[in-house]
C-alpha positions, 0 to 999 in steps of 0.5 A, a space after each residue: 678014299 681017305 677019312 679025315 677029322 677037321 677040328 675047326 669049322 671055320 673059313 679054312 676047316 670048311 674050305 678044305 671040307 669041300 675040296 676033301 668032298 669034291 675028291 670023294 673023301 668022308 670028312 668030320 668037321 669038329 667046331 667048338 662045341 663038338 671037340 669032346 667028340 671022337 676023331 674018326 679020320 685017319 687024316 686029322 687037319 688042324 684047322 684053328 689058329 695056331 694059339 690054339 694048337 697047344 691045347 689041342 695036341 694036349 687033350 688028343 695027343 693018345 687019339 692022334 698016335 697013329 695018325 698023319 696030322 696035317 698043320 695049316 697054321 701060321 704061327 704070327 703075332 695075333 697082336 701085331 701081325 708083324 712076326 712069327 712067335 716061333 724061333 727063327 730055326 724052327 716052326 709051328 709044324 716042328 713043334 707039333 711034330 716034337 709034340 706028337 711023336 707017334 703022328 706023322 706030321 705033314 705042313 700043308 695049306 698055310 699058303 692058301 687063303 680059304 677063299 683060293 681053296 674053295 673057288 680052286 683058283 688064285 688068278 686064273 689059275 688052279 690052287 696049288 697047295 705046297 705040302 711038306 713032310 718027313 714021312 713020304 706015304 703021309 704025304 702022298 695021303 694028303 697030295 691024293 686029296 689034294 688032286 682028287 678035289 682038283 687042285 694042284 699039290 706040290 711036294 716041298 720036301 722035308 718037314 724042315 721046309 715049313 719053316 719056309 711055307 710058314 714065312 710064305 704064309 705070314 708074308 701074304 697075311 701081312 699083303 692082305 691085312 694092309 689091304 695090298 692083296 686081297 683075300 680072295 688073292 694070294 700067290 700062284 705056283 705055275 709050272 
C-alpha cells in the first residue's frame, strides 16, 4: 500500500483520489485552503494547473526531498490555448525535476482527461496512463498504483519523454477545447 498527498482537489486531484482508493491506497487531498497542512504521502501528485507549480515547489521544496513527486501537468498558454511556455528542448517535469533535486520525479497522467480516470476507460477500452521517469523504483511506485485502481500504466522511459507526453497532452486539450473530441474522450493506447 502506498501514501499519497494530492495537492489540488479538483476534476483530476479527485480522479486520481479515486483510482489511487480503488487500489487500496491511503490518500490526503490538499485544496486551497488546506496547503498549510503537512504532506503525509510518500507519493505527492501535483494536481493544479501548471501556473501554479512554481509556488508550490517553493513553499514545500525541504517537505518534498525524499519523495517521488508525480507531475500531471501540461504546460500551455492558459490565454491562448495555442502553445506550451516551456522550451521546445525541455518541459514542465525538467523544470520541476531541477527544482527539486533531492525528489524523485516521475510524469504521469497529463495524457489522461479526469473523466477517462474516473470512469477507468476511453472507448471501450480501459485507461492507460503513460508514466515516465528517471529513477525505476519511483516509477514502479506510481505504475503499482495505477494498476492496482485497475487501469493500464505504461512506462514511456526517461524523464526526457515528458516532453513528448507533454505535446500529447496539449494536442488532446486543444481537441477538446475546439469541441472535436469530447472531454470524456481522449487517446487510448491498445496493446
Amino acid at each position: 500500500m502506498t501514501n499519497l498527498s494530492i495537492i489540488g482537489s479538483g476534476n483530476m486531484g479527485t480522479a486520481i483520489a479515486g483510482v489511487a482508493r480503488k487500489g487500496g491506497h491511503d490518500v490526503q487531498v490538499l485544496g486551497r485552503a488546506d496547503q498549510d497542512q503537512a504532506l503525509t504521502g510518500d507519493v505527492v501528485v501535483l494536481a493544479v494547473p501548471y501556473p501554479s507549480v512554481a509556488d508550490i515547489v517553493a513553499q514545500r521544496r525541504e517537505e518534498l526531498a525524499g519523495k517521488v513527486v508525480v507531475d500531471l501537468t501540461n504546460p500551455l498558454d492558459f490565454e491562448t490555448f495555442d502553445s506550451l511556455v516551456v522550451p521546445a528542448d525541455s518541459s514542465a517535469a525538467a523544470e520541476i525535476a531541477a527544482a527539486l533535486p533531492d525528489s524523485r520525479v516521475v510524469k504521469a497522467f497529463n495524457t489522461n482527461f479526469a473523466a477517462t480516470l474516473a470512469s477507468g476507460e476511453v472507448g471501450g477500452r480501459p485507461t492507460t496512463v503513460i508514466v515516465a521517469g528517471d529513477d525505476t523504483d519511483a516509477k514502479a511506485v506510481v505504475r503499482d498504483v495505477v494498476t492496482s485502481g485497475g487501469l493500464v500504466a505504461l512506462d514511456a522511459g526517461d524523464l526526457r519523454r515528458a516532453r513528448e507526453l507533454e505535446a500529447i497532452g496539449f494536442l488532446q486539450i486543444k481537441l477538446a477545447a475546439s469541441e472535436q473530441v469530447p472531454w470524456t474522450g481522449g487517446f487510448a493506447v491498445q496493446s
